[in-house]
C-alpha positions as CSV (number, residue, x, y, z in Angstrom):
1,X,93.3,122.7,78.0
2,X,89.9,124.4,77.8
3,X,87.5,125.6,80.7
4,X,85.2,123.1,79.2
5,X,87.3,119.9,79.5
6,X,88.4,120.7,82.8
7,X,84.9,120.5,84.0
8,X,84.2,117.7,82.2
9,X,87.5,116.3,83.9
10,X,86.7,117.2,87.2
11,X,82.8,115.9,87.1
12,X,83.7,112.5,86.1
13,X,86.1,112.4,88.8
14,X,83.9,113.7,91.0
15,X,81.7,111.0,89.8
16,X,84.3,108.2,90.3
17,X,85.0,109.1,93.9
18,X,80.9,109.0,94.8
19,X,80.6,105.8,92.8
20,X,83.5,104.3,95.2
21,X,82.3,105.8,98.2
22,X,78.6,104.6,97.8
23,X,79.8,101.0,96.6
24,X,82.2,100.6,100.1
25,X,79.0,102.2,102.2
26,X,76.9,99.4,100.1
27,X,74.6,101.8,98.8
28,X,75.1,101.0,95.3
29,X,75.4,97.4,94.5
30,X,77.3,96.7,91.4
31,X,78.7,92.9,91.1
32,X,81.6,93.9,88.5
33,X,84.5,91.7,90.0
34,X,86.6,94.3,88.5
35,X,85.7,97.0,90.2
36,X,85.0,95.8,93.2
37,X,89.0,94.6,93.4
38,X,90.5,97.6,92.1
39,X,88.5,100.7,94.3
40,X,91.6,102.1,95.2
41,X,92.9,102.2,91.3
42,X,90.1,103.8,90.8
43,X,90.9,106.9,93.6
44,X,93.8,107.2,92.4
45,X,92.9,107.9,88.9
46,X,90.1,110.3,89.9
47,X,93.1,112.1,92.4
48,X,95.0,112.5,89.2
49,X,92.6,113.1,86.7
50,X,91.3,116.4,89.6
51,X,95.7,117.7,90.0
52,X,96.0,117.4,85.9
53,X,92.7,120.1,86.0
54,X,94.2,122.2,89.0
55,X,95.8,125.9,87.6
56,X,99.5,126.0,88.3
């Protein structure tokens, strides 16, 4: 995997985590049933998606 795509990995978890965070602290308002049901899924994948970038 590239320098490249592990940024890009890493910012769009990055970006999942603040979307979360800002939705629970009711900053952001989005009305997507979906998402608002599944935050935790959505941690989780962003924890992932951050150890698959992480150098072993």
């Amino acid at each position: 995997m590239s320098n490249q795509t592990r940024k890009i990995i890493r910012i769009v978890s990055i970006f999942i985590v603040l979307v979360v965070v800002f939705i629970q602290l009711d900053i952001l308002n989005i009305n997507w049933a979906t998402l608002n049901d599944n935050k935790i899924w959505l941690l989780i994948i962003a924890y992932f998606m951050l150890l698959i970038t992480a150098k072993g």
